[in-house]
C-alpha positions, 0 to 999 in steps of 0.5 A: 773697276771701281764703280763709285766712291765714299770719301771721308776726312781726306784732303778737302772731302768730309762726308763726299761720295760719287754714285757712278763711275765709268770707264772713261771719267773726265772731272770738273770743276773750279780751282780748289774744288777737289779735282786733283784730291779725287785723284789722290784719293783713288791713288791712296785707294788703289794702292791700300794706302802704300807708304810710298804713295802717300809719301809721294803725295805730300812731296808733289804738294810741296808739304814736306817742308819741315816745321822748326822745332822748339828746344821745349817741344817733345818728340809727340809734338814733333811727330803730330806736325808730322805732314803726314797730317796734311792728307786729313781733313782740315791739314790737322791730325784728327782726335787720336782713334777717331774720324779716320781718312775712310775711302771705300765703294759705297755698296760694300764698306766692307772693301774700304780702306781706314787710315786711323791716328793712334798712340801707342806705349811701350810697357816693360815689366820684369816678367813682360814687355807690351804694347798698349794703345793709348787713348785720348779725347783730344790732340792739340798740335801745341800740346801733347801732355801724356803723351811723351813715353808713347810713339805716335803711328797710322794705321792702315785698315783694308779689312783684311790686313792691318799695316802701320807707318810709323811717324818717329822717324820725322824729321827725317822724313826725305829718307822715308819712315818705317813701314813693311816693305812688302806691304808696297807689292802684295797690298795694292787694290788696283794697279795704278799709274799717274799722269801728273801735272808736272809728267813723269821723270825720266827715270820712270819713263824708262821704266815703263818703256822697257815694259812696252818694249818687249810687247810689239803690239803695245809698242804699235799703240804708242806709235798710233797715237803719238801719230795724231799729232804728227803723222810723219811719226814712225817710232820712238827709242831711248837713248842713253843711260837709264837714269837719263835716256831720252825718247827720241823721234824717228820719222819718214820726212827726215834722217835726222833723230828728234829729241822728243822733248823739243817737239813741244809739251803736247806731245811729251804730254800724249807720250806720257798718257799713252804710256801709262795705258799701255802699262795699265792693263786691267787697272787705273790710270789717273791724268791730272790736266788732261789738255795739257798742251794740247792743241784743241783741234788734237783732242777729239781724235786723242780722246777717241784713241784713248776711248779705245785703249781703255776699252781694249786694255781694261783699264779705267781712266780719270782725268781732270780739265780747266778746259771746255774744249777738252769737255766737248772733245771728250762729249764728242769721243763719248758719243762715238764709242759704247764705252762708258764715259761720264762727266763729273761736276765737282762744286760746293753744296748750297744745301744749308748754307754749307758751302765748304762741303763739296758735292759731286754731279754725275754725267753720263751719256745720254746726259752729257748732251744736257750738260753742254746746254747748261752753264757748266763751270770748268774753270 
């Protein structure tokens, strides 16, 4: 379980920490506060920042578009607008082997995760071949003097293991870029399963209901809880090919097959989390938009169900909301439950004046009530 978080140079984080988390946490806050970017940064986290994972992250932002090169540019310009660079702070690489992306608990550093910018150089010699690792006060994305003999790479600290990407392959970035492939299943900190905005695709949907498939008590759970929205709901089965199966309903009140995707996005939405935590035991579930079309009067016993799950499953759960009715839904299930549930504010700071620094405000049980009273911004 992670039970807090430091996060350094990542996305809209400088210098950004949470004391405390539980098992079920709901985050707030208004647009552009950092919301979805906790989430990426547990992801990155979870995984001991898997090439794939991060890869992912840049594509759901829409930050894979490719920069037009110029016919003076050298290949190290071309590799320092890599949209790799869009995962550190400021959208900019930093200066190269300093102000890594760093996330890690803050109890233990020694847990943590760097993500470093570093340039290195192939020397040959007749007797020898080398790698040294350049150093450089500075990196300007429109000059890279000195640097067009070297390959520009991150590299991955977990403590443990040293792992690197390496950005000369861009632009092709769509077909991927060289990493060690078996980084991907033996590296991973948390076993984690996302919940975006958009859902999941069908291809892995598929996936994870092979895997809930052959557990009929798991099976039992997807049911149960899709059956909050409908109880005339008696079971779900794909069909089709693999790469297009389709969920489709079975009920008591009908012979007749319903595609689940013509239900509504409510339910496709609840499938979709209720999926992620069965196939989650032991591990992370991120849910970005928990409400997502889900009818207010639906959430509390959603919540309450997913309280539950959790707790009998182990899994810890982050989710994010614009909803206030999801916030009551989720104060309600809280106080229902001896499962650990907080609420987290995300908002700039007015220490100082700096108001692009963003601050987190924890709220836990026997504080939730309080944070009802008060004038929460959610939106």
């Amino acid at each position: 379980m992670i039970e807090s978080i430091y996060i350094n140079n990542f996305r809209l984080f400088k210098d950004f920490k949470i004391d405390k988390f539980g098992l079920i946490n709901l985050i707030v806050g208004k647009n552009n506060s950092g919301k979805s970017c906790l989430l990426e940064a547990i992801r990155v986290f979870g995984t001991n920042a898997s090439p794939d994972v991060l890869f992912n992250i840049i594509r759901e932002r829409g930050q894979d578009w490719e920069f037009p090169a110029r016919p003076n540019q050298s290949q190290a310009v071309k590799e320092l607008q890599n949209p790799l660079r869009c995962l550190f702070y400021g959208r900019r690489f930093p200066k190269m082997g300093a102000d890594p992306i760093e996330i890690r608990p803050l109890k233990n550093g020694k847990d943590g995760l760097k993500v470093h910018l570093r340039a290195y150089r192939r020397i040959v010699t007749v007797n020898d071949r080398t790698v040294k690792q350049i150093e450089f006060a500075r990196v300007e994305d429109e000059s890279a003097t000195g640097l067009d003999d070297a390959e520009l790479v991150l590299d991955v600290d977990n403590g443990e293991r040293l792992n690197t990407i390496r950005l000369n392959r861009y632009p092709a970035f769509h077909s991927g870029m060289d990493y060690d492939e078996q980084w991907l299943d033996d590296n991973a900190e948390h076993h984690v399963q996302t919940v975006p905005t958009r859902l999941i695709n069908d291809e892995n949907v598929a996936v994870l209901w092979d895997q809930v498939n052959i557990h009929p008590n798991l099976r039992k759970e997807v049911f149960e809880g899709l059956r909050l929205i409908d109880d005339h709901i008696q079971e779900v089965v794909l069909v089709g090919r693999k790469t297009l199966a389709q969920p489709v309903l079975i009920c008591d009140n009908t012979d007749e097959r319903i595609p689940l995707k013509s239900m509504g996005d409510g339910i496709i939405h609840l499938f979709h989390i209720l999926l992620a935590l069965v196939n989650s035991r032991g591990g992370v579930v991120l849910i970005d938009e928990f409400e997502n079309g889900l009818h207010y009067s639906a959430q509390p016993d959603i919540w309450r169900f997913v309280f539950q799950l959790a707790q009998e499953l182990k899994v810890q759960v982050f989710a994010t909301t614009h909803s206030w009715d999801c916030v009551k839904a989720f104060q309600e299930a809280t106080e229902r439950t001896d499962a650990e549930g907080m609420l987290i504010h995300l908002g700039p700071s007015a220490k100082n004046g700096d108001h692009h620094k963003i601050i987190a405000i924890g709220y836990d049980k026997a504080e939730l009530q309080l944070a009802s009273q008060a004038d929460l911004e959610v939106r």
